[in-house]
N, C-alpha and C positions, 0 to 999 in steps of 0.2 A: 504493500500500500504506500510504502513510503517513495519508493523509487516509481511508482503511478503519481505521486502528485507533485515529485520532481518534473515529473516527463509533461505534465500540463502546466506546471508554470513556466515551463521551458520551452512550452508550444506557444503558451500566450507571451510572451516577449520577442519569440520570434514573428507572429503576429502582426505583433506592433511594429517590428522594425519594415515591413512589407504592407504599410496601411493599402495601398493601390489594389494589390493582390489580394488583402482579405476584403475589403469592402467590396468587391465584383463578386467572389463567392457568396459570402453572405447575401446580398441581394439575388443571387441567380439561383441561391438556396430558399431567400425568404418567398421568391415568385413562385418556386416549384412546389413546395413542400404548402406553402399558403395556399393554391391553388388547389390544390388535394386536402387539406385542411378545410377549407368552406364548402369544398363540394360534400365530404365526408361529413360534414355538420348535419345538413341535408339528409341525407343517408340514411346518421343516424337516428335522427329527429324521426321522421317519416318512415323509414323501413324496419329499424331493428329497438326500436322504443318498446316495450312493454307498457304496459297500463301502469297506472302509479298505482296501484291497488295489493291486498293478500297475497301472495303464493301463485302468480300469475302463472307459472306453467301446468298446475291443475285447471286451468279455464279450459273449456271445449265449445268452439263455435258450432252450431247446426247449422250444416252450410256452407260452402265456400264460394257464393256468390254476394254482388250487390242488386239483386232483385231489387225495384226500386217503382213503384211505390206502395200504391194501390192496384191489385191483382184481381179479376174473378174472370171466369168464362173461359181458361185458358190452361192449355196445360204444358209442360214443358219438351221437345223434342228429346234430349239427352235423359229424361226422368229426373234431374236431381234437382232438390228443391233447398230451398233457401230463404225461402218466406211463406212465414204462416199465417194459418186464422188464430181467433184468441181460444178457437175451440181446439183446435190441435195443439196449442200450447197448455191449454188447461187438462187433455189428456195425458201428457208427455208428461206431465209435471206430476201428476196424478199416478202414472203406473210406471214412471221408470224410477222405482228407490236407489239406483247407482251414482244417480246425481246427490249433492248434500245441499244444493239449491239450483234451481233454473229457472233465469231472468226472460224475462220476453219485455222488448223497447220498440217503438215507432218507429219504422224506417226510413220514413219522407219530414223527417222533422223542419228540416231545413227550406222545403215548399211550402210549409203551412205555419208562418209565423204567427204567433200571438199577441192581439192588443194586450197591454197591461197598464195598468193607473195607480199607483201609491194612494188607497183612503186616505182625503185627507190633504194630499200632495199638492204641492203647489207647480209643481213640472208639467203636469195633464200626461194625456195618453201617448205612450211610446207601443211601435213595432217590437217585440223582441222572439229570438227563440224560445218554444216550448218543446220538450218532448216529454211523452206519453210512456211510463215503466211502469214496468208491475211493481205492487207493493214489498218484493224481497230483491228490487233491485239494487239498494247500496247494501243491504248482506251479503249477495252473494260477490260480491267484491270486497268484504271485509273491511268495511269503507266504515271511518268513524266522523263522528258532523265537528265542523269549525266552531258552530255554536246553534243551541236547539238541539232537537234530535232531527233525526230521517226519516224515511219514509218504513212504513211496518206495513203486513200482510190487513191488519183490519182498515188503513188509510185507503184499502185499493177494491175493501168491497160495495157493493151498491148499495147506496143507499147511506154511505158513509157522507161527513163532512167535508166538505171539498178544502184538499188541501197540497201544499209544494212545498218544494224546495228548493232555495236561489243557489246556483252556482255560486263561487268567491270571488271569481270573477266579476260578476255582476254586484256583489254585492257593496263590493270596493270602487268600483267603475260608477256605479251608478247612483250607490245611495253610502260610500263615504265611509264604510265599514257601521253605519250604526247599527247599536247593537238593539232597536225598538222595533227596526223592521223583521227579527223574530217573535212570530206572535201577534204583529202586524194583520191587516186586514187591505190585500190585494185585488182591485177587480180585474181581470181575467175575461178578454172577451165577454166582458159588460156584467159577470158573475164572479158574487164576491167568493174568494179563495185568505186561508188562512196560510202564512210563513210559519211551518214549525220546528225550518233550520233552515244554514247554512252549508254547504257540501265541503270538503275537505281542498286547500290551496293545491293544484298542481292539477286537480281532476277535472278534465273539460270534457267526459262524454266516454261513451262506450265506444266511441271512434274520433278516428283524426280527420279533424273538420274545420273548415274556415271560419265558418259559424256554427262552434261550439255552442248549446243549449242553455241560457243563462234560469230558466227554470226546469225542475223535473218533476211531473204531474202524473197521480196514479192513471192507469189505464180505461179505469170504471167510469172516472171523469170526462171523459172526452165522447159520452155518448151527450152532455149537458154541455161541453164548452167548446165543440166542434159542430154541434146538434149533424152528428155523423149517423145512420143507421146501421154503418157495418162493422160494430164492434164486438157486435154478437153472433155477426154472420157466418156461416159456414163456408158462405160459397168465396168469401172475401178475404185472400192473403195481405197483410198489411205489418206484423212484427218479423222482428229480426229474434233468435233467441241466441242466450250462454249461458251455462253449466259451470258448475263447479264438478269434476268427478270424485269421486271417494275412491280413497287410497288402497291401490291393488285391481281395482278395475281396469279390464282388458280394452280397448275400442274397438278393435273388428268385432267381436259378438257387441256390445253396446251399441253400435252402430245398425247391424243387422236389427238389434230390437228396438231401435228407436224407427229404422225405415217401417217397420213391421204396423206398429202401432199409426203412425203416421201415417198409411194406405187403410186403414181400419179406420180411422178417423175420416177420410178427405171422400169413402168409399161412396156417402151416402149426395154428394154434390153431385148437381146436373149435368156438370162437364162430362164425371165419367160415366153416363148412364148409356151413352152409344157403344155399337161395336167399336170404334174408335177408341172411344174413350175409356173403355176397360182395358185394352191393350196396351195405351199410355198406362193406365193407373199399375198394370203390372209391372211397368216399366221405374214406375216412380220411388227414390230413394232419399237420404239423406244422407249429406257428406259429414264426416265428424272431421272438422278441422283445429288445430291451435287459437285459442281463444285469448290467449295472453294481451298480444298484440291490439285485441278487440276488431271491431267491423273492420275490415279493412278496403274501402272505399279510396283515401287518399291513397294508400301503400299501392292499389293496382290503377291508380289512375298516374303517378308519377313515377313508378319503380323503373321500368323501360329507359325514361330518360335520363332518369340521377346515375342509374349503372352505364349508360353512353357516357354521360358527359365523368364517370368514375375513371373508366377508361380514356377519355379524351385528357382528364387530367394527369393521368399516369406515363402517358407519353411524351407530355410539356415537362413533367418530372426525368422520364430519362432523358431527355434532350439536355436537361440542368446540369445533370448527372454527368452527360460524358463533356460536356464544357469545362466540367469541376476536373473532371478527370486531366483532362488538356492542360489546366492553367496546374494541376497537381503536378504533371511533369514537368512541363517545362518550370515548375518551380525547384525539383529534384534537381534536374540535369543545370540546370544556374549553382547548385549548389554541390558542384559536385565533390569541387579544390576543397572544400569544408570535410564533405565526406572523407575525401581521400586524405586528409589531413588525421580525420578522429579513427581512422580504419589504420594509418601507417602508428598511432598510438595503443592500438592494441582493441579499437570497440569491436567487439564481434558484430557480425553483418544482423540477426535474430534483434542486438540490442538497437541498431538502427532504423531495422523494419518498425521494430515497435515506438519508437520516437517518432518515426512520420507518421506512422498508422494514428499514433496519438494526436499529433496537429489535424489530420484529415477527423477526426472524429470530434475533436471540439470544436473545428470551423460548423460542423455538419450541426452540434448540438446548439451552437448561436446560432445557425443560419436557421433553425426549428422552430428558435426561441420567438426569431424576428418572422417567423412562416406565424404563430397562429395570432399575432399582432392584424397581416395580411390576409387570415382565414377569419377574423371579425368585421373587421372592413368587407370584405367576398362574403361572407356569408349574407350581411344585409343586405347587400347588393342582388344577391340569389333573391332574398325574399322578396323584394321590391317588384324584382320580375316576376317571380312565379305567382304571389299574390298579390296583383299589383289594387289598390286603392283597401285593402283589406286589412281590418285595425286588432281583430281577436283571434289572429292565426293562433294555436297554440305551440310554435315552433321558437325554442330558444337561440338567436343569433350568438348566443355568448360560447365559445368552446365549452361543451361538459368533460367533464373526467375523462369518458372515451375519447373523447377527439383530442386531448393533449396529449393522452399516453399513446393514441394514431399516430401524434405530430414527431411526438419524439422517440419513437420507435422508428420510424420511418426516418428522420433525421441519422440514427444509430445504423442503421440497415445502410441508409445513402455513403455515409462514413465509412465503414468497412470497407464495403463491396468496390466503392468507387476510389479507397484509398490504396488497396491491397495492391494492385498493379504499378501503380507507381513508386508507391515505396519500396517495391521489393527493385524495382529496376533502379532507382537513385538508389541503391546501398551498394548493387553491384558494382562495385569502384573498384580499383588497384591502388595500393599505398602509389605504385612508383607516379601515378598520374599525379599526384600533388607537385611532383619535381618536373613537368611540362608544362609548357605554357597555356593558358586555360583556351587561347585564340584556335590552336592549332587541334586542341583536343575537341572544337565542338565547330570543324570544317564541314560535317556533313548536315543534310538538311533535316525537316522532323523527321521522326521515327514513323513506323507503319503502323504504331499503334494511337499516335497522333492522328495521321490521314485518315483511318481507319474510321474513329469516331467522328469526325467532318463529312465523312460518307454517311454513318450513322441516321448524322443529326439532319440532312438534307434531307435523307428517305423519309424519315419520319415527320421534317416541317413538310414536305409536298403531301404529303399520304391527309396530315391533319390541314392543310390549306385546300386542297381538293374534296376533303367534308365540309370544308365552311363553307365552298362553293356553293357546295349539292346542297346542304341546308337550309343557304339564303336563296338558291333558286327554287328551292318547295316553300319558303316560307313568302317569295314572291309571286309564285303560282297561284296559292292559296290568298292573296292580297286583294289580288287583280282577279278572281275569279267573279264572272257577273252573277252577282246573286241575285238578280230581277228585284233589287230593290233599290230604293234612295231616302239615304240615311240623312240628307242637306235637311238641314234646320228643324230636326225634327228629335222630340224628348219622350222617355217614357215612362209615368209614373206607375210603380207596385205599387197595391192597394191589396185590402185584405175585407169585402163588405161582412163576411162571416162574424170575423174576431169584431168588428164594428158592430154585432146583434145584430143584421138584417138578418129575416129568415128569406125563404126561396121567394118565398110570394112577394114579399116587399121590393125584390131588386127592379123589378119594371120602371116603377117610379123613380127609385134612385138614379137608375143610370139616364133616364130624363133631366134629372135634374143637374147629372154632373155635366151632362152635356150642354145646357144651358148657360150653368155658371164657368165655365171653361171656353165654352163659346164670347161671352160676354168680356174676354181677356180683352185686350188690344194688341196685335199683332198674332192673333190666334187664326187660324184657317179653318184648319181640321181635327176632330175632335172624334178618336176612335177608341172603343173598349173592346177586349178581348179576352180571353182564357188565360194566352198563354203567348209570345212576339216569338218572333221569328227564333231568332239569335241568339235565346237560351237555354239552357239544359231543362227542356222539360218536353213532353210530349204524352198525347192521349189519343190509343187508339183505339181501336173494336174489330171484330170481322163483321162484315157485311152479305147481303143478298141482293141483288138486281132481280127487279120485276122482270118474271117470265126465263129467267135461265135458270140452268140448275143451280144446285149448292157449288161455292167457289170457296178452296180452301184459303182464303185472301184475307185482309185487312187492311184496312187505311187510318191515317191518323185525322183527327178531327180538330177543328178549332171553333169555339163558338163565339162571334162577330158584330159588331156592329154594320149601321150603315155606311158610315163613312171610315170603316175599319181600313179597305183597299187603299183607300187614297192617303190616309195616313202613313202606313207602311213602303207608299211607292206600287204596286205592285195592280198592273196590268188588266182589265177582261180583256179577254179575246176572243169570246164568244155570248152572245145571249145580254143577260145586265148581272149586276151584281147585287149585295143584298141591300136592299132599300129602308126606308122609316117606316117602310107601310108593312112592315112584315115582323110584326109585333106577335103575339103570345097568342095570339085569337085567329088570327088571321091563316089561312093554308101553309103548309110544311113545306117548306122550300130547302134547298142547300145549293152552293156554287161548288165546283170542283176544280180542280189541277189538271194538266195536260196528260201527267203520268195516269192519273186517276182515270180516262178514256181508255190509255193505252190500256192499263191492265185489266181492268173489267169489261172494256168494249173489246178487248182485241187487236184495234186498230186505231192510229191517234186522228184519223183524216176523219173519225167517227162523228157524227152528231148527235149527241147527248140530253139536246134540250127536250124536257118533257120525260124522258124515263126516271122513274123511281125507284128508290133502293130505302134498307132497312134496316134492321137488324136480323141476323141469320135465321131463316123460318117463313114462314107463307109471308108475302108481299103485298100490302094493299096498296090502292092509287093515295089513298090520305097519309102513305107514308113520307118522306119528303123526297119532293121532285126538283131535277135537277133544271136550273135558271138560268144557269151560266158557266164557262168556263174561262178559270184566270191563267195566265202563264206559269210556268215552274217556280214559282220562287223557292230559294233554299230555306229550310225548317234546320231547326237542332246543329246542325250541320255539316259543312262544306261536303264531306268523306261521304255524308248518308246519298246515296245516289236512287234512282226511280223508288220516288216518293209519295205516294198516293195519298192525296190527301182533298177533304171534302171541308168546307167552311157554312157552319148553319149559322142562325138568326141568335143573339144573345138569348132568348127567353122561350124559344119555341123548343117544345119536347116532341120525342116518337112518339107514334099512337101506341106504339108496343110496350110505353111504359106505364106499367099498371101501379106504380109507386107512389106513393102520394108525393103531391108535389114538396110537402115542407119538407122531405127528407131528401129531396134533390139538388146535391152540392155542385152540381156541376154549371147550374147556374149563375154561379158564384164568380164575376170577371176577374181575374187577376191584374191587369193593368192599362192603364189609359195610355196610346199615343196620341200626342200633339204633332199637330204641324203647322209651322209659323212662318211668318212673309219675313223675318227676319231672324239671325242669332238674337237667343236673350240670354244673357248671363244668370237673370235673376230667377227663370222659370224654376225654378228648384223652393223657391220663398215665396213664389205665387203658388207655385203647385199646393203651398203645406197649407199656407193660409185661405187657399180657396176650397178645399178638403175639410179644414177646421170649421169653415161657414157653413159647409154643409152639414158635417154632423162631428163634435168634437173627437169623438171614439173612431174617426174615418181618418186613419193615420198614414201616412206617406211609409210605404215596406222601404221602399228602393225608390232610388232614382237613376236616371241614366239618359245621355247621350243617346239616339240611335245608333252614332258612331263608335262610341263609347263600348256598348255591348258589344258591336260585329265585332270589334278588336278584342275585347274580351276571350272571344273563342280561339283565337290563335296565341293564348301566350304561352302555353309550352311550345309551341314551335317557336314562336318571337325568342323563346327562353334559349332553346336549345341554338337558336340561328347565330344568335346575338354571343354566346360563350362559345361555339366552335370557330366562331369571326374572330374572340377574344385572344382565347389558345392557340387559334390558327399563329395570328401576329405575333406570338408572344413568342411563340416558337420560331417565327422567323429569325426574329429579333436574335436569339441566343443562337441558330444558327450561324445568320451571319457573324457573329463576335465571335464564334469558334472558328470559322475561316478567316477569320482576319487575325485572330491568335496562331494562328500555324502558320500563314502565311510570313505574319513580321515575325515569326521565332524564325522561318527559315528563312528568310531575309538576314538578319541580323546574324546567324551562324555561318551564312553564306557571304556574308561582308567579304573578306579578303580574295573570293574567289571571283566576286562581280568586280571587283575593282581587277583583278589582274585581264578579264575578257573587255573591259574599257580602256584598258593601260594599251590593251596589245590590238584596238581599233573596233571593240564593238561598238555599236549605236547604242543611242539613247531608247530606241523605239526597240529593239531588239529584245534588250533585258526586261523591258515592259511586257514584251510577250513573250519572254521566258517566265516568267513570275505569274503573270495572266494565266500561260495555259500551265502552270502547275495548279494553281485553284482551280481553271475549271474542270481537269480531269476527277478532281474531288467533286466537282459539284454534279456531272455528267454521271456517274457513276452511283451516287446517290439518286438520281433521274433515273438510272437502269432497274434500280431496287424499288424505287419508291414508286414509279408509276404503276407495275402490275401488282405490288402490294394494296395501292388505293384503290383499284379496280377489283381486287376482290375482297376487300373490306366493305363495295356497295350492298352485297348478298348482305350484310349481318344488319344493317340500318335501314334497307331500302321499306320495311315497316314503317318510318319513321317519316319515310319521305310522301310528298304527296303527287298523284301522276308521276312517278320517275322513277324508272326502272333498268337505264343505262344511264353510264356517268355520259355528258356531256361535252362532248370534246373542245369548245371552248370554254370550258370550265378547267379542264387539264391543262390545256395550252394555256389559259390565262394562269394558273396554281407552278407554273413550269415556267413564265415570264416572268412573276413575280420571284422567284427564289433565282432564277436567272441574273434577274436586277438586283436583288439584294446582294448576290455574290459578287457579280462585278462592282458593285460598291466597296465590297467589304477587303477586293483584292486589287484596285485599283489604290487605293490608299499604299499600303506597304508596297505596292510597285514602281509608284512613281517615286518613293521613298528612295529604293533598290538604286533605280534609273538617277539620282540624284549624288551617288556615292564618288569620292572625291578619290581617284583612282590612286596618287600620292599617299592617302591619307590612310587608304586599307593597305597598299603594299608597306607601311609604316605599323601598322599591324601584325600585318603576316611577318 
């Protein structure tokens, strides 16, 4: 130990005496190892997190899907399921003793926010998340409250007092951490609800979500504060469940006897009472997967990309690497007369390896230090992008535990690995080389393990510049795609009339009246309500029946519309009219359709549509709704979803087919107003709140948004992904060329006495330039030989990722092949006119 911390203060004084040389490493350390550092923050926030909860590797998810949201009438292709009714979760829970609890939660939390008002409060009505648990949800996560209690099995039965629990998040965000709002009295979609706790700091949800749940409300409740009718339903999949298992329980039998019960359960719904649909139900299982993790929604919606861009940063790291490597010998072989000096005194060659090994491994452990400085900087920058305007990520930008001992382990690994080669060749010395002139002994130019690494770093900057290519050309494809709409000066408000207490029947009049007072704006045009807009993650579909054909195994997605819905959106008829004022709740069933929507059900797109009727699957009458019009393709959900079928009815008009009463029909229910206006208004966000509030105080703003705003929305993992392969691309350049310009001026400068004697004895000026020239470029060509058909067949592993592009691009190559081109002749034009510059007296004075 003693002679270990000899050998590092002996490293840091050497150090110091080379400030040049160590500040390049350390920074070429802090970009690489940082780089990998921020992305791995990511990683592990979102991939490898566990739940802040009990003993998380006993959880067991039902499921390994995100079925998403509200389910009926449908069954699955592959058989496995992932989302239940509350009846299959009440038999599961009921006859599988194997569990020691099993939770069932909302799965669509995050679509169906809740009005909430502090009794009392002086703030008024705020949107916020609710989600829906059963009464043993924070038990069986072994979850103790911040302050109050939780939620218990008798909070969750009917008939009970309605009651939640605030996240701590919410409750420090919003209300300051007081301690009166337990026990407090919350209205709740216009129904008072009692706080009889706090949930534990660090816990945002049974999943990783943007918008984490700032309340959690028993499940019983939500047949009163949803006014939903399918919380008793059988035919209606709508929870997510987790288990805890008891210790010693097997999962493949668990799993068999959980499918088992679950087809006994589901047996008696309408789906499967056809030959069809008993052969599905035979089909139909449950996956038992790791529940630790919880739902995992974010983990498969980001996992793809964070492990690209893991690898994208691993390669910016070796390029670091062998730079490190480069500036590591030629720092050896500078130092050789030293070596050969402490070698002709007796140090054995073992004692000198380990004294450079040691400098290479504390440069690597500061260059770490100063990476996870640059991995907090990148990490926010990560989040900025990936969730870009969103305030309650639960992801911490600050390094945890795991990502320092990442940093510096990695650091440790870079040190070794990258030091071992060169120390071991600077030890190799001869005493007698101290007694030669140091000029004569270092006549020849870099070594092959110098050139070698400049080939390296070439292959692998073009390989990652010709992905930045492909990247920014899918995330350009996907930019400029026509989406048959126009987003110019046009905003759109979420609204929520449910959480507001409108029942079914009242929305007629409301959305009159919103369109009134929104009309009455000043620079207001167009004044449209719908379901659900284009450009979000949401969608509703059904299968259907066409009057007079047979049954069609098909479906199309729905959106339900106002009048002036089209022209708020942008979007086109092209056949027939669209849906009018006069097609109100009373009035005959009408619907417009899409282009795809002929093709697939007509057959043919040249088809004429107007006048035939469709329904819902089953006999067809004419009062079912007839089609009036057809609109152009516009893109829904998007860009990727390709023939789209999709039909647009009247906000308020129902099927004749539905025998439901109408108060329990949510789907009446708009989700959001577009405006469109003769001009930009900055303020429409402060008009939206306060023309909303005129109308009914409880009628709160969800969202708001740009139309621009949202279309952009949809591409930020690409924007994410375009924008860091653009980053790493550069970056990687960057240190390539400084590696070719480090070999090139080493071998310039070893080759001093030899260019002066070829100018002493009449070579040109222009000559030695392109002696010097084409030693770089055979580095840099040769890198081109490796690196081209390696980036070529690195497109099979991302072409996932790309969108329309399924060959590289060969002005993409030639352009990734100019650029590294140019950067080299930058990088080797420097030390050559350097060369070309050499004072022929002055090196034979040398030599």
């Amino acid at each position: 130990m003693t002679t270990l911390m000899q050998d590092v203060r002996y490293a840091i004084r050497q150090l110091r005496k080379t400030p040049g040389f160590t500040v390049t490493v350390l920074l070429t350390l802090a970009l690489g190892i940082g780089a990998n550092a921020a992305i791995f923050t990511l990683v592990d926030s979102v991939l490898l997190q566990n739940l802040p909860v009990a003993d998380p590797k006993t959880l067991v998810r039902l499921g390994n899907a995100n079925d998403c949201c509200v389910n009926s009438g449908g069954t699955r292709d592959d058989g496995r399921y992932s989302l239940f009714s509350t009846e299959t979760y009440e038999q599961l829970r009921k006859n599988v003793p194997e569990f020691e609890e099993l939770a069932a939660m909302e799965s669509g939390f995050s679509f169906r926010p809740v009005t909430v008002r502090r009794d009392g409060g002086q703030s008024g009505a705020r949107s916020m998340m609710g989600e829906f648990v059963s009464g043993n949800y924070f038990r069986t996560f072994g979850l103790q409250p911040k302050a109050g209690r939780l939620l218990t099995d008798s909070d969750d039965d009917k008939g009970a007092p309605m009651t939640a629990v605030m996240s701590y998040q919410a409750w420090q965000r919003d209300y300051a951490g007081d301690a009166s709002v337990v026990g407090g009295t919350f209205w709740v979609n216009t129904r008072p609800i009692t706080v009889i706790g706090v949930a534990p700091p660090r816990f945002y949800g049974d999943r990783m979500s943007s918008t984490p749940p700032d309340f959690y409300l028993p499940i019983e409740s939500a047949t009163v504060l949803l006014s939903v009718p399918y919380v008793h339903d059988p035919e209606v999949e709508w929870l997510y469940m987790i288990g805890r298992v008891k210790q010693g329980v097997a999962l493949g039998p668990l799993q068999q006897k959980v499918s088992a019960i679950m087809r006994e359960s589901v047996a008696t719904v309408k789906v499967f009472s056809s030959e069809k649909g008993k052969k599905d139900l035979a089909k139909a299982h449950v996956v038992l997967t790791p529940g630790g993790g919880g739902i995992q929604a974010m983990q498969e919606q980001y996992s793809s990309q964070l492990r690209l861009l893991m690898w994208v940063a691993g390669l910016v790291l070796l390029i670091a690497c062998a730079n490190i490597a480069n500036l590591l010998v030629v720092r050896g072989m500078a130092r050789k007369v030293e070596l050969s000096v402490r070698t002709a005194l007796g140090a054995m060659r073992g004692r000198l390896v380990r004294q450079l090994l040691t400098e290479s491994v504390v440069l690597a452990l500061m260059g770490g230090a100063s990476g996870l400085v640059v991995a907090y900087v990148g990490a926010h920058m990560l989040l900025s992008l990936a969730f870009p305007g969103e305030q309650n990520v639960p992801i911490q930008a600050s390094p945890s535990s795991v990502v320092i001992g990442f940093a510096c382990g990695l650091s440790l690994i870079t040190g070794i690995v990258f030091g071992v080669a060169p120390a071991w060749m600077a030890a190799r010395t001869q005493p007698v080389d101290a007694l030669r002139s140091s000029t004569r002994t270092t006549a020849g130019g870099a070594s092959k393990l110098q050139r070698s690494l400049v080939v390296l770093q070439a292959a692998l900057s073009l390989v990652l510049l010709v992905g930045a290519g492909l990247f920014g050309q899918s995330l350009n494809k996907l930019q400029n795609t026509d989406l048959k709409l126009d987003a110019t000066n046009r905003y759109i408000i979420h609204i929520n009339p449910q959480a507001a207490g409108y029942a079914p029947p009242q929305v007629e009049e409301l959305y009159r009246r919103v369109e009134q007072q929104f009309h009455a704006l000043p620079g207001v045009k167009k004044v449209g309500l719908c379901t659900y807009t284009p450009m979000e993650d949401d969608n509703w579909s059904s299968g259907l029946q066409i009057q007079g054909q047979p049954a069609l195994d098909k479906s199309a997605s729905s959106v339900r519309a106002s009048a002036e819905y089209f022209d708020s959106v942008g979007t086109h008829v092209v056949l027939g009219r669209g849906i009018g004022p006069q097609d109100t709740s009373t009035a005959p069933k009408i619907a417009v359709v899409n282009q795809t929507f002929v093709k697939e059900f007509f057959g043919k797109p040249e088809f004429n549509p107007i006048g035939q009727h469709f329904g819902n699957p089953g006999p067809v009458s004419p009062s079912d709704f007839e089609i009036v019009g057809v609109v152009e393709d516009t893109v829904y959900t998007s860009v990727y979803w390709k023939n789209h079928s999709m039909f647009f009815i009247p906000m308020t008009q129902r099927p004749p087919s539905d025998k439901d009463p109408i108060e329990t029909d949510v789907s009446l229910y708009a989700g959001a107003i577009v405006l469109h206006t003769e001009r930009p208004m900055d303020d429409m966000e402060k008009l939206g709140r306060t023309t909303l509030a005129g109308i009914n105080p409880n009628l709160t703003m969800v969202k708001f948004q740009s139309f621009t705003d949202q279309i952009a929305d949809r591409f930020n993992q690409e924007r994410l992904i375009a924008r860091l392969t653009m980053l790493f691309g550069g970056l990687a350049l960057l240190l390539a060329s400084i590696g070719l310009y480090g070999v090139t001026a080493y071998t310039v400068a070893r080759r001093t006495p030899e260019i002066g004697i070829r100018m002493a004895v009449g070579a040109e000026r222009g000559s030695v330039i392109a002696m010097v020239m084409r030693e770089a470029a055979t580095q840099i060509v040769l890198g081109l030989i490796i690196g081209i058909p390696v980036a070529l067949a690195c497109l099979q592993f991302v072409e996932s990722q790309l969108y329309e592009i399924t060959s590289a691009d060969p002005k993409i190559v030639l352009g990734a092949v100019a650029i590294l081109a140019g950067a080299a002749c930058i990088a080797g034009i420097i030390p050559a006119r350097r060369a070309a510059s050499i004072d022929p007296a002055q090196a034979l004075r040398l030599e």
